[in-house]
C-alpha positions as CSV (number, residue, x, y, z in Angstrom):
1,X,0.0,0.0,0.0
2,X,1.1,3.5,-0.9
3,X,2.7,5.3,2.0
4,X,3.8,9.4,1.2
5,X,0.7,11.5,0.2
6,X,1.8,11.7,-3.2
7,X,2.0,7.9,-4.0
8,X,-1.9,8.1,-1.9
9,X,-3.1,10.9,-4.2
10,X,-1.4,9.0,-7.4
11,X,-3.2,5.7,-6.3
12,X,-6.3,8.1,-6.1
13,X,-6.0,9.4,-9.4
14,X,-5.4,6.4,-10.8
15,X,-8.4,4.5,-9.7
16,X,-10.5,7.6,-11.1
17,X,-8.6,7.4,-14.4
18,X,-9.5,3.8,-14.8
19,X,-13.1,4.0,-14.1
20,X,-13.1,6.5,-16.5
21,X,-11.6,4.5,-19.4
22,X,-13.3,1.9,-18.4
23,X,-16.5,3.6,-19.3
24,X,-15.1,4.5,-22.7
25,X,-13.7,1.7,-23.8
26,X,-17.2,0.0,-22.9
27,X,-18.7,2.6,-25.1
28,X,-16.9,2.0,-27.5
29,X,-17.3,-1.3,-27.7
30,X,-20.8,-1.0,-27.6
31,X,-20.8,1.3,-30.6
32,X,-18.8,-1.1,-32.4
33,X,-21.4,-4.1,-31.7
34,X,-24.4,-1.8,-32.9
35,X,-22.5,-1.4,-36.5
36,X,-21.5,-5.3,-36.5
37,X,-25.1,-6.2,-35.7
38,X,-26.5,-4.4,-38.6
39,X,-24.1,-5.3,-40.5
40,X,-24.9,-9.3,-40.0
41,X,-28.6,-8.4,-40.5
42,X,-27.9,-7.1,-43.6
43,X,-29.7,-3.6,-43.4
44,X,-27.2,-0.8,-45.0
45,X,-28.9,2.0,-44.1
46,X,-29.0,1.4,-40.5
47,X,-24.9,-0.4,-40.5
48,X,-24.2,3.6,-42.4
49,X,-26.0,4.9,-39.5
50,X,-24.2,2.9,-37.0
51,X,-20.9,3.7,-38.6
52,X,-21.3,7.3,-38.9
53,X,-22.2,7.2,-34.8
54,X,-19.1,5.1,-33.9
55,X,-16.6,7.0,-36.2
56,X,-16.4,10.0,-33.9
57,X,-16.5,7.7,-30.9
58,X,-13.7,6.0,-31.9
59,X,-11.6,8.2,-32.6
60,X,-12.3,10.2,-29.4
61,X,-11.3,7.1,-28.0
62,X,-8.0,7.4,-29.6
63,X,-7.6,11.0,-28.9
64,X,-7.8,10.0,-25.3
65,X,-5.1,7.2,-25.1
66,X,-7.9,4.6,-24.6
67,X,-6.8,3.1,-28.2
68,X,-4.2,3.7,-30.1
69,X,-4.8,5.7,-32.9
70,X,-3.7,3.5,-35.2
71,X,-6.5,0.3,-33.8
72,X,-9.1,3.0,-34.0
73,X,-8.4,3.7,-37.5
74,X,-8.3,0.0,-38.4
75,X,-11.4,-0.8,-36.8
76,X,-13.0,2.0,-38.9
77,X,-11.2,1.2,-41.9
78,X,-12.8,-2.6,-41.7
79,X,-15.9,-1.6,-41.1
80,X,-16.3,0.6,-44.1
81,X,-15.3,-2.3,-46.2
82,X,-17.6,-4.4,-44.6
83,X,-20.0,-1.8,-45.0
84,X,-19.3,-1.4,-48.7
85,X,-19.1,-5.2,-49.6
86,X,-22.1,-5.3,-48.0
87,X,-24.1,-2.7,-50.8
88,X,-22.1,-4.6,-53.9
């Protein structure tokens, strides 16, 4: 266990910073599913919809340091192509 007040308050913080990114990571996850889910049932209109709602979250999500901005762009990149195979 942490014993100066600054390695308490850091312990502090921490725990407040991972609740925190817990909470986005979760969202973002769920905004993933929602696009994967639409894409499987085979409706483009709502997998567009999806994918223009979990762009911005994912990249937040990046901008943040809860994903590297490099997984964030992949993930969108792949689902783009699934979207788009999906309309040919």
């Amino acid at each position: 266990m942490a014993n100066t007040p600054s390695a308490k308050k850091a312990a502090r913080k921490i725990t407040r910073r991972t609740a925190v990114n817990k909470n986005r990571r979760s969202r973002v996850r769920t905004f993933v599913r929602k696009v994967e889910e639409a894409l499987a049932s085979g409706d483009k209109a709502a997998a567009a919809a999806a994918l223009r709602a979990a762009q911005p979250e994912l990249q937040r999500a990046a901008s943040k340091g809860v994903l590297h901005a490099n997984t964030a762009s992949r993930k969108i990149s792949r689902l783009a192509s699934r979207l788009k195979a999906l309309g040919a």
